[in-house]
Every structure is written in structure tokens, then in C-alpha cells.
VORO-540944 format. One record per residue (C-alpha): residue in one letter; x, y, z. Coordinates in steps of 0.2 Angstrom, whole numbers, plus 5000, padded with zeros to 4 digits. Each point is the difference from the previous one (the first is absolute). Layout:
REM residues N
AXYZ...
//
This chain:
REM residues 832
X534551385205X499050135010X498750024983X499249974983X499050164998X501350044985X500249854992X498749864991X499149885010X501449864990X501350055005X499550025017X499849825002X501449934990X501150135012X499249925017X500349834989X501850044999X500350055017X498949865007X501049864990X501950115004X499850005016X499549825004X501549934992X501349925007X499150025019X498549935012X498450115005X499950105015X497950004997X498950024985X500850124989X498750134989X500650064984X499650185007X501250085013X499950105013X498350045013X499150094988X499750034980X499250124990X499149974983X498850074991X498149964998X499649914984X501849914999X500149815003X500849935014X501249875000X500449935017X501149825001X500549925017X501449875000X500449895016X500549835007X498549965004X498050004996X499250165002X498750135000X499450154995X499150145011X499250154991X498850145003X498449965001X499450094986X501349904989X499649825005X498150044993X500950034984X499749854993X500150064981X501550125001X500949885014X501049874993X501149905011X501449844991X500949895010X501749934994X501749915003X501650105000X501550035004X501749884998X499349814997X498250065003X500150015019X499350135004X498250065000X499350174990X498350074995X499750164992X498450125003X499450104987X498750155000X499450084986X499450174999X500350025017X498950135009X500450115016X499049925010X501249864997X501250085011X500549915016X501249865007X500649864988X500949845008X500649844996X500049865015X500749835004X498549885002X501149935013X501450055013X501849964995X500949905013X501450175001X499350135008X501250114996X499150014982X498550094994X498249944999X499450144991X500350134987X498750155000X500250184988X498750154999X499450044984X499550174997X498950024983X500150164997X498550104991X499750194999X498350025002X499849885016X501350065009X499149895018X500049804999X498150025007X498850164998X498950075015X499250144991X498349995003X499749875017X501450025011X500749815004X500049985020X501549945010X499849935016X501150085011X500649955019X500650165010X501849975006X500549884984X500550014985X498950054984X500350014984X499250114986X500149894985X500250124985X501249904989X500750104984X500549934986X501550075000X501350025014X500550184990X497950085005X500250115014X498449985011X499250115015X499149975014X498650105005X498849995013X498150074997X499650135000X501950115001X501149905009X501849924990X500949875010X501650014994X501349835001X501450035013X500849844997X499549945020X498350005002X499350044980X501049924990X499649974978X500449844993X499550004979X499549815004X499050035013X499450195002X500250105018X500449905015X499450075016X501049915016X499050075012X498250054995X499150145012X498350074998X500650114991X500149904984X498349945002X499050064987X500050034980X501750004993X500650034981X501549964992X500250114985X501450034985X500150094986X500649934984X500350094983X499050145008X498849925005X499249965019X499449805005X499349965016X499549855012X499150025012X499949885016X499050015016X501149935017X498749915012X500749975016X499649835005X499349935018X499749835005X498850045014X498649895002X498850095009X498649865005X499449824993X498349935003X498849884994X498350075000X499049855004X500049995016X501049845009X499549855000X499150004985X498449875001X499149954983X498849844993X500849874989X499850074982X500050175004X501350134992X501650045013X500650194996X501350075012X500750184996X501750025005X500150215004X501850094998X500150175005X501850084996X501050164998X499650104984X501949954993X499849815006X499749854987X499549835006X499849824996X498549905007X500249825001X498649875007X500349825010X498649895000X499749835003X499649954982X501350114994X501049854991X498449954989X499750204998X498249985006X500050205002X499950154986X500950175006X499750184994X501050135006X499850174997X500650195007X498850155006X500650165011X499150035017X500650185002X501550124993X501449905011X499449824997X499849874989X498549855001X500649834991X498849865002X500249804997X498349904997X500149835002X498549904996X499749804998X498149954993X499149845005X500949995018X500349855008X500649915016X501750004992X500150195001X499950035016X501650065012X501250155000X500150114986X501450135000X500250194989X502050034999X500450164996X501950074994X500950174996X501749984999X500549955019X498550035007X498749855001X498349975010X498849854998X498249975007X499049855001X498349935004X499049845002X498749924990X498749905006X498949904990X498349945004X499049854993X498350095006X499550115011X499949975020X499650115018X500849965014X499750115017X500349985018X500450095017X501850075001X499949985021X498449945007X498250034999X499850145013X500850174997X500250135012X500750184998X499950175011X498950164994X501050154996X501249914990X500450104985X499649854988X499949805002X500249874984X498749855001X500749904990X499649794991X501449884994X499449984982X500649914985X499150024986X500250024979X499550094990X499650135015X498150005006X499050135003X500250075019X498450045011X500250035019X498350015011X499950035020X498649925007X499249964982X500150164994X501150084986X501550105011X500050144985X498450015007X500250045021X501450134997X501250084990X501549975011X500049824993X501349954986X500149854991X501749954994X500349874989X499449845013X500150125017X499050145005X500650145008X499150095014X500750175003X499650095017X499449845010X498550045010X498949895012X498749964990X501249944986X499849835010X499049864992X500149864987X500850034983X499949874986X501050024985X499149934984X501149934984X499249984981X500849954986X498550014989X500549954984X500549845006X498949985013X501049995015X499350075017X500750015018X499950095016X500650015018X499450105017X501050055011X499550105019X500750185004X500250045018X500350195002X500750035020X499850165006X501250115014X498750045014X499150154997X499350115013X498850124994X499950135016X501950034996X499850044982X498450115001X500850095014X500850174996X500450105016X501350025008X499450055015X499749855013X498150015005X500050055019X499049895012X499050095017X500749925016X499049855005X498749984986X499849834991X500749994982X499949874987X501349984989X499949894981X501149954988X499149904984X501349924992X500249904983X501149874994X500349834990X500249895008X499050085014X501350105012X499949965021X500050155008X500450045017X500250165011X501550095009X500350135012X501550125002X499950125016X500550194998X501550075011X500050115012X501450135003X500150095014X501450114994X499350204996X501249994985X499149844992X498449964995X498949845004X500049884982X499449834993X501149904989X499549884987X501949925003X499549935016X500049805003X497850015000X499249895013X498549864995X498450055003X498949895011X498050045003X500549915019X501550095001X500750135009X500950104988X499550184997X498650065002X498549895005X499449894983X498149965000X500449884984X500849954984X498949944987X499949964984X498749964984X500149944982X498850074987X499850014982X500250174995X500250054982X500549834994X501449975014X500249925013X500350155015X500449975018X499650135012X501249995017X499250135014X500850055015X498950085015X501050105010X498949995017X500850155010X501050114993X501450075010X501749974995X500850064981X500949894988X500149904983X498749894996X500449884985X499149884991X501249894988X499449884987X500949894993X500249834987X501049924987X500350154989X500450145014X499650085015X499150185001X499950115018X498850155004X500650085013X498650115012X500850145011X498849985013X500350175009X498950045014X499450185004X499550095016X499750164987X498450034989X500849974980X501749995010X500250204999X499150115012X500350195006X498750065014X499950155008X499350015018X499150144998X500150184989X501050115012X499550185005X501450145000X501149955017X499449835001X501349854994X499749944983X500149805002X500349874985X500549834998X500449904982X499849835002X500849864986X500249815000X501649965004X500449894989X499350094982X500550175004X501850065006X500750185000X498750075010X500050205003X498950165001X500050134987X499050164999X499550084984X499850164993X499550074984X501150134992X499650084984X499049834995X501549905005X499649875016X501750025009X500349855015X500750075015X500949905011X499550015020X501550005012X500049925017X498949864995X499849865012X500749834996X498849884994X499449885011X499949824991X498649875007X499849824997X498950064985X500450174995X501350155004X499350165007X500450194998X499350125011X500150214995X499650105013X499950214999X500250085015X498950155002X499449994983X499650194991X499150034984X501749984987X500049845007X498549984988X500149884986X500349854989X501049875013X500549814991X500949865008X501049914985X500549834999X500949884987X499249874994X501249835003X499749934984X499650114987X501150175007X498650114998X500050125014X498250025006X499350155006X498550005012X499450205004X498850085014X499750194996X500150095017X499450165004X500150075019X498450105004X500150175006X499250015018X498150055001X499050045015X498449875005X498250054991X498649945007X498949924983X498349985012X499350055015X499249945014X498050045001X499049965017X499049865003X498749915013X500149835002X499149865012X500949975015X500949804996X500050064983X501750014989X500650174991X501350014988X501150174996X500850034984X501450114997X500750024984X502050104999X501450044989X501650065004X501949984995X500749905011X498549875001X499150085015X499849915016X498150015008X499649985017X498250015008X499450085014X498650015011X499750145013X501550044997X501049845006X500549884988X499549854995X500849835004X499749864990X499249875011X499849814999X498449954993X499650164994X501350034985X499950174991X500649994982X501150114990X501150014986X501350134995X500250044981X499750164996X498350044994X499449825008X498650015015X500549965019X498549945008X499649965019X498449915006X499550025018X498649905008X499150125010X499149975016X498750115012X501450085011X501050074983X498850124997X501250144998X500650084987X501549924990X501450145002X500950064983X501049904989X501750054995X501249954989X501950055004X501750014990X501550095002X499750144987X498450055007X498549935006X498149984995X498349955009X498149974999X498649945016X498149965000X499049995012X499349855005X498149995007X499249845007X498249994999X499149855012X498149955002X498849984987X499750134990X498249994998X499649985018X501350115009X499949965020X499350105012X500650155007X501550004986X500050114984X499349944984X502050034993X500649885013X499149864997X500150004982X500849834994X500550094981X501850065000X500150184998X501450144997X500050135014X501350124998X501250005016X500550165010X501450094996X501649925007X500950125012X501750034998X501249955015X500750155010X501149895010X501649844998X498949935013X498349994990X501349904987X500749865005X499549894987X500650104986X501750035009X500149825003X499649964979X501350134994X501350025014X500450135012X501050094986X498750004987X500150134990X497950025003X500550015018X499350175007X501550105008X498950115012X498449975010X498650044990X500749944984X499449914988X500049824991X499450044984X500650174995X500049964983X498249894998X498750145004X498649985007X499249825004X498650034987X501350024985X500949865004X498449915002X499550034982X501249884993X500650154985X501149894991X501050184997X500550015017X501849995003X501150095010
//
């Protein structure tokens, strides 16, 4: 019988009572037997339904779940049947049955048969069949979600009510997913099965029919499930402390996927008498994640409460847990201590140092840290307090001193407090080397005394002692003398021997802006020989040097050009560039000349090789027969050793033209006592510097001993000469001249010597005579020599070959002077 829709509901069942009873006869069940045949049936909504189940054995029925909650229109009899009443039946009947009635229907054995080849359960599908609700379930307002694993199987559960509806499955907002019979697959007592769900069948999806021309819909929503659990806490921080009587709350914290579900469990110790209550509920921390929270709470705590309590948290496979412990208190208490010993020491510069007390203590106190007695909040803001420790940051020297940590739990009235000492070390310090920012090494002048300090500071105060390293020499033209700081130093010792001669080594302690400085001097008695000086300090923390490149100098500032003296045209032009050997290297001339404002170096061939001494190196430059274009701007250059500069030191030349002797001044006569002293003045120029030479009568004079004549030859300066004149010299001096190669110039006075007293004048002697006053008388004119014979001393000053020498008898010494009155004026114009 495949249905009843054609025939009354009757004899439907005294058609399935026939075939029932028919078919038992005469043979033994395989299973419970339904009065229905076949998977699946169709009726119609309204009609009863008249369901009967025989078997061999007690049994059950299973139905929808909307028909077990029939329990007006549900009627179930139980009853013997069967040949001699052997065998067990029952018989379901549903009025009015309804669509949503529609579903699985089985009849089970209570218990297993000892065969196994027979059946334990019976099970048909009952399709109620109504026109106007063509769905077992309607989804047309809120979409019903299904949780969905990508990679399983789903299924989209639009029952009909009738295996004969064809159904379509769309996927918002224009997509159809048409069955394949693999992977989509429709089933009437189930809806479309998906074998494999994708993404793609993540979102809203609508089975849909039409039914006596007219569309129905249900909607569902896939939601693809996770079981990520991202993170689980409990907020109170571990252990948890609290005073017997007091409320215990501990929030257990799940952070999960958005698609993740969870179950939150607690384990505690008075779990079996259920001393906690537990609230649960679910917030959303951002658009990807999901908040559920467990508060467990217990008033009234006691001892018994304390130990381990534990959050479990579950998705599917995944599980975390995270616990804490409870400590209960029956008052409040301080306990503190040292964590190492009394004394604490650390080093300044340390990026940050944690002093820190053992403390136990509840409820927490108040913290208040003091160094020596005062609030540390108070001395700087580079102190931190943290919890029981306080942080210095940046550790400094005058972080040192006493710090006392002060405890208060006021409202109980519980004090404590505890000092510990801070010693901050400090690396040696040594001021001169920080304060000191050239590179250059200071030069020190050959044999001078020289004191040199280093003022050091340090905890605990630093030893200091001195060293010395010797420079090298190298004798090689291609190398240069050098000190080196890699060389094994040698101790220095006031009595020793080492170096150059040590007067002493001293040193001092003073206060000096709240530290405690040492002050180690070195005096260097002679200076002579060129090295490293270095003073080390050194303690516990470290060890600092300051080296002192002692160099010594033969050479003004180490760098010196001189120039002998400022040429005239056709003499040599003569200069020397002096360095200090061991600050300057590279040493050379250059001459400079300015084209069209542009200073352009010139390089000078044929320079000499420099000359290196014990102190410095040497470079002569020497101009043979020097003109006028050899004129200008001449500079030695030098590298500096250590910094690279190259140095230029410059003397501006210039080569004077030649210019014939000028006499400034004359000579003018005199009278003078006999044993009297008379000076001359003559004032010259003239390029070359001219040379003077005196004469009298004509013969020239000698220096003598005893009697020193005074001169001096820059141009433009006097040459004097002072004779002591006696009774017999009476004469008059003879000319004066003043001779150079270009030319020659001269001036003479007469000289007159007065004796006697002038206001009584001897007798039979002029009153002239014997006048004692000096008086100017103007001398005869001198007579020109005719004769070489009348000439010797003139010959014998300028040589036989002289170019004043007269040629012929009768000529003349002075052709180009005039007369002796002219040159006896003293005309500074005169010149020849």
C-alpha cells in the first residue's frame, strides 16, 4: 500500500490491519513490523493517522518532536496479539495531523534480541502534506543560522511536506546552486546537502517553491564556525590576597574568534558544597572578536577558601584553563627586610638601578622612600618608585647616601620602615682630558722647566701614577721621527733616570665642589728630550689615562721662516723655514702669485733637501743673483701630523733696486780744548746699506784699543766716532767720505783747538789763541793732488785699480765732488 489519499481514513486502517495480521501468520518476526510499508507515506493534513507496530518483543515508539508534544491528539494503546497472544503490539494514533507533523516514525525493541541477524528497529517517513505550507519550517522574516565547518558537510534543512514540491536553492543576492548529485545533493527529508562546503556557500541562502502559483521562501543564514580560542585571563592579578570576611571575585576573561562559542567552567576548593555563585556573560572587543566573561564570587571568605582556583574554557576540540591562588588573612601584617645586606653599592653612569626591600605585607601600605631624611620625589626627578623598590634612572655620584623606605597601613595602624646605605663608585675622572679640545700637542722650548697636572676624581679614590714613553728617531730621509702610545711606558721615579731630569711628583687632596679631587703634578726640571707623558689613575671601577705629548721645540710656536736679510737686485736672496719635527711633516717652499684675484701656489724647483735636527727639520731657499720678478709672496708649507692641515707661513719679499749713498747731514767745524772729546755724526742712505769709513787728513782711521769709535750701518741711522784730542793734534781733521760700489759721497770739518784761558791770553800770543771757548774757523781750501805719489793713502783704501784712481799725472781724485766747500756743506742733495 504506497497511499490513502483516495480512500477514508477506515479503511486505511482496517487495510494495514489486514496486511499486518496476513502477514504474520503461520511465521516468526524478522523485527517490529509497522502497519505502513515502504520508507516513506503520504497523507494529507487533517486526516488521522493510524500507525500499529507488532513484534516479539517490548517496544518503543520514536516520533518528531513536534508530535511527542501532542499530548491531546497523540494516543498511543499497547496490546497482546498475534497466535496464543505472544506477541507484543501497540497502535499510535494522531488526529488531525498537521504538517509540521511530518518526520521519522519508528518502533524499537526495548532490548536486543539474542539473533543478530534480526531487526531492532522499524523507522517510516511521513509526509503530511498541506498546500499552503509547502516547508516543514518557515524562515521568512529572520533567517535561521547554520553553523557550517568549511571542508564538511552541511546541510540546509528545508523539509517540504511533500516529496512531489520541487525546491530551488539560491544564494543572495543572484546566485542558484543547482544539485549535481556529488557535491549538492536534495533529499525531501532533509533539504540540500552540501559534501563539501567552500566560502562560497557562506552567506544568505533561500530555498524557494512555487505551489498552485504561488512563491514560499525560507531563508537561512550559514555561519562558518571556529573554535579558536584566542586568550584566557583572570584579571585579578595572582596570588590574590584578602581579610577573612571579605567578598572573593575573580573574572575569568575569554577572548575568541568572532564564529567561536565557548563553555566556561570553575574548579575550586569548596566547589562540592558550591560555596561560589557564577555569572557568565558575552560582550565583542572589536569586529573579529568575541569577549565571554565568568565571575565567580564567594561572600563572607574564610580560611576554608583559600588555594587554587581554575577557569576551563571549551570550543569543540580546543580547551584552555587559568588559575590563581587565594590567600586569606586574619588581619593585617608588615613584614620587611634586606634582600642582601645592609650596604649597597652601584657605579655612576649606569642607565638605571632598582633599590629594592623584601616586604610582605596585606592589605598593601602605603610606600614612601626618603634619602638622607628627605622625600626622594623631592631631590630629583630621575627617581621612580615601584611598588616596594625605587628606581634610579641615569646613576650619578651624588646619588650615594642613606634611603629609608617607610610602610603605613593607616587604617589599621600598622607602621614599618627600614634604611639601607648606597654607595655610588665612580670610573676615575681626569678633568685636563675632558676639558681639553686641541688636537695639536703644546710644544715645549728646549730646556725651560715645565709643570705638568692632572686633577683626578673617583670613588673609591683612584692611585695615580706617571709614565713615560720616548719618541723614536729615524734616521732614514724617507721616514719621519714618531711617538707611539703602543709602546711598553716606563715608571716614572723623581730619583730616577728616566727621561728627562724630574724635579718631583707630588700630589694633594682638596675639596672642590663637594668632591674629593686629587691633584698629581709632575716638574719636568730640564727639558730636553721629547715623548709621552702619562698620568693613569685607576680603582675598583676602572682605569682612565691622559696621555701629554711632550714634544720639545728649538723653533718659536714650532714654525718659523726668516729671512736673512731683504736682497738688492744681484744679491742672493737667502730663506730658511724652520718646523718641529715631530708636529709638522711635508715640509716645502711655494711662491705665490695673484692672477686675476686668484692666489695661484708655485712650486720652486731645485730645492735643497731638508736638513732634520734633533728638534726640528730645516729648508733652506737660496736665489742666486736675485732681480726685481723675483719680488713677492714666498711660503714654506707644512702638514700638520695630526690634524692634516697643511700650514702656510709667508714672508713678502721684495729686491730693492740699487740706489747710490745720500749723505742726510753734514759735517760743520768745531774748536775744542785740547784732552777734550769730539764726536762726528754722519747721517746716510743708500741701496745697498752703505758702508762709512772715516778719514782724517786724508789717511784713514783705525780703530784703536782703548779708544773705540762707534758706528752702526742701517740706513738712515748715525755712525758716530769720538776721538780724545791732545796738544800735538791740532790739525785739521781731513774729509770724511763714505764709499760704495755705485758711487761715492763725502763731507769734512775742520777742526780748531783753542788752549790757554780765554780771559787772560798769555803773553806775546793772540787773543784768538788763547781763547779756551771752542770756535768754528773755516779751514783753507783743500788742494787737489796733481800726483799718484801725493796719494798713497787713498790708493791704498780703494786699490790700485780703483776706479777714482787717476790715470795721468795731474789727475784728479775727486772729479765728480767739486770743490771742498760743496762738499763741506753737507747738502743732503748731493749725489753723484
Amino acid at each position: 500500500m504506497g497511499s490513502c489519499r483516495d480512500a477514508g481514513v477506515l479503511l486505511c486502517a482496517l487495510l494495514g490491519g489486514l496486511l499486518l495480521t496476513g502477514s504474520s501468520s503461520g511465521s516468526k518476526l524478522k523485527g517490529p513490523e509497522l502497519s505502513l510499508k515502504g520508507s516513506q507515506h503520504i497523507m494529507q493534513a487533517g486526516q488521522t493517522l493510524y500507525l500499529k507496530c507488532r513484534g516479539e518483543a517490548a517496544h518503543s515508539w520514536s516520533l518528531p518532536e513536534t508530535v511527542r508534544k501532542e499530548s491531546k491528539r497523540l494516543s498511543i494503546t499497547k496490546s497482546a496479539c498475534g497466535r496464543n497472544d505472544k506477541q507484543f503490539c501497540s497502535t499510535l494514533t494522531l488526529n488531525m495531523a498537521q504538517a509540521n507533523h511530518t518526520g521519522f516514525y519508528s518502533c524499537k525493541y526495548l532490548s536486543t534480541p539474542t539473533s543478530k541477524k534480526k531487526k531492532t528497529e522499524s523507522t517510516i517517513y511521513i509526509f503530511i502534506n498541506d498546500t499552503d505550507r509547502p516547508f516543514l519550517e518557515m524562515h521568512s522574516e529572520i533567517p535561521e543560522i547554520i553553523y557550517m565547518t568549511e571542508g564538511r558537510e552541511v546541510v540546509i534543512p528545508c523539509r517540504v511536506t511533500s516529496p512531489n514540491v520541487t525546491v530551488t536553492l539560491k544564494k543572495f543576492p543572484h546566485d542558484t546552486l543547482i544539485p549535481d548529485g556529488k557535491r549538492i545533493t536534495w533529499d525531501s527529508r532533509k533539504g540540500f546537502i552540501i559534501a563539501n562546503a567552500t566560502y562560497r556557500e557562506i552567506g544568505l541562502l533561500a530555498c524557494e517553491t512555487t505551489v498552485n502559483g504561488h512563491l514560499y521562501k525560507t531563508n537561512y543564514l550559514t555561519y562558518r564556525q571556529t573554535n579558536t580560542i584566542i586568550d584566557a585571563q583572570i584579571i585579578t592579578p595572582s596570588p590574590v590576597k584578602l581579610l577573612r570576611g571579605r567578598t572573593l571575585t575573580l573574572n575569568c576573561t575569554t577572548t575568541t574568534a568572532l564564529n567561536t562559542r565557548v563553555q566556561m567552567t570553575w574548579s575550586y576548593p569548596g566547589e562540592a558544597k558550591k560555596r561560589a555563585s557564577v555569572r557568565q556573560r558575552i560582550g565583542r572587543r572589536s569586529s573579529d572578536a568575541n569577549v565571554f566573561y565568568s565571575v565567580l564570587m564567594i561572600y563572607n571568605v574564610q580560611n576554608r577558601d583559600k588555594g587554587l582556583y581554575t577557569c576551563h574554557v571549551k570550543s569543540g576540540p580546543s580547551f584552555k584553563s587559568v588559575n590563581t591562588s587565594v590567600h586569606v588573612y586574619d588581619k593585617a601584617f608588615i613584614t620587611v627586610k634586606h634582600r642582601k645586606q645592609h650596604v649597597l653599592e652601584t657605579v655612576a653612569g649606569k642607565r638605571s638601578y632598582r633599590l629594592s626591600m623584601k616586604v610582605k605585607a596585606f592589605p598593601s601600605p602605603e610606600v614612601l622612600w626618603l634619602k638622607d631624611g628627605f622625600p626622594v620625589t623631592e631631590k630629583s626627578a630621575r627617581y621612580l618608585v615601584l611598588g616596594y623598590s625605587l628606581i634610579i634612572k641615569d646613576v650619578a655620584a651624588e646619588d650615594a647616601g642613606d634611603y629609608t623606605i617607610l610602610l603605613a597601613i593607616k587604617q589599621s595602624n600598622v607602621f614599618k620602615n627600614l634604611t639601607t646605605t648606597l654607595i655610588v663608585n665612580v670610573k676615575p675622572q681626569i678633568y685636563e682630558k675632558a676639558v681639553s679640545s686641541f688636537p695639536d700637542p703644546t710644544l715645549y722650548p728646549l730646556g725651560s722647566r715645565q709643570t705638568l697636572t692632572c686633577t683626578i676624581y673617583g670613588v673609591p679614590q683612584p692611585t695615580v701614577r706617571w709614565f713615560w714613553r720616548p719618541c723614536h728617531h729615524n734616521h732614514s730621509k724617507a721616514r719621519y721621527d714618531f711617538c707611539s702610545n703602543n709602546d711598553e711606558p716606563l715608571i716614572l721615579d723623581p730619583d730616577g733616570n728616566v727621561g728627562n731630569r724630574i724635579e718631583s711628583i707630588t700630589q694633594r687632596t682638596a675639596i672642590i665642589e663637594g668632591k674629593n679631587k686629587t691633584a698629581s703634578t709632575l716638574v719636568v726640571a730640564d727639558a730636553r728630550i721629547s715623548g709621552i707623558y702619562s698620568c693613569v689613575a685607576s680603582n675598583k671601577v676602572g682605569t682612565v689615562e691622559r696621555n701629554i705629548n711632550f714634544y720639545i721645540t728649538d723653533v718659536p710656536n714650532g714654525f718659523h721662516v726668516n729671512l736673512e736679510k731683504m736682497p738688492t737686485e744681484g744679491e742672493d736672496l737667502k730663506l730658511s723655514c724652520t718646523v718641529n719635527k715631530f708636529l709638522y711633516r711635508d715640509i716645502t717652499w711655494l711662491l705665490l702669485r695673484t692672477v686675476k684675484n686668484r692666489t695661484m701656489h708655485h712650486s720652486i724647483s731645485k730645492q735643497k733637501m731638508a736638513i732634520t735636527k734633533e728638534y726640528s727639520v730645516t729648508l733652506d731657499l737660496t736665489v742666486k743673483n736675485a732681480s726685481l720678478e723675483d719680488s713677492g709672496t714666498y711660503a714654506c708649507r707644512a702638514r700638520n701630523i695630526y690634524t692634516g692641515e697643511e700650514i702656510l707661513q709667508k714672508k713678502e719679499v721684495t729686491i730693492r733696486d740699487q740706489e747710490a749713498p745720500r749723505l742726510l747731514t753734514s759735517l760743520s767745524d768745531r774748536t775744542v780744548a785740547i784732552s777734550s772729546s769730539s764726536t762726528f755724526r754722519c747721517h746716510v742712505t743708500g741701496v745697498p746699506e752703505p758702508q762709512i769709513t772715516w778719514f782724517k787728513n786724508n789717511h784713514q782711521i783705525q780703530q784703536e784699543p782703548g779708544n773705540p769709535s762707534e758706528g752702526h750701518s742701517h740706513p738712515r741711522e748715525e755712525t758716530q766716532f769720538r776721538e780724545s784730542l791732545t796738544k800735538a793734534e791740532q790739525d785739521f781733521l781731513g774729509p770724511r767720505g763714505i764709499c760704495r760700489k755705485k758711487g761715492m759721497i763725502s763731507t769734512q770739518a775742520p777742526e780748531s783747538v783753542c788752549t790757554g784761558d780765554a780771559r787772560q791770553p798769555p803773553p806775546g800770543q793772540p787773543r784768538g789763541e788763547a781763547s779756551r771757548h771752542l770756535q768754528t774757523t773755516r779751514p783753507p781750501p783743500m788742494e787737489r793732488p796733481s800726483t799718484p805719489a801725493q796719494l798713497p793713502a787713498l790708493q791704498g783704501l780703494w786699490g790700485p785699480k780703483s776706479p777714482w784712481t787717476p790715470t795721468t799725472p795731474g789727475g784728479s781724485l775727486f772729479p765728480l765732488l767739486g770743490t771742498t766747500e760743496a762738499a763741506s756743506t753737507g747738502d743732503p742733495s748731493f749725489s753723484f
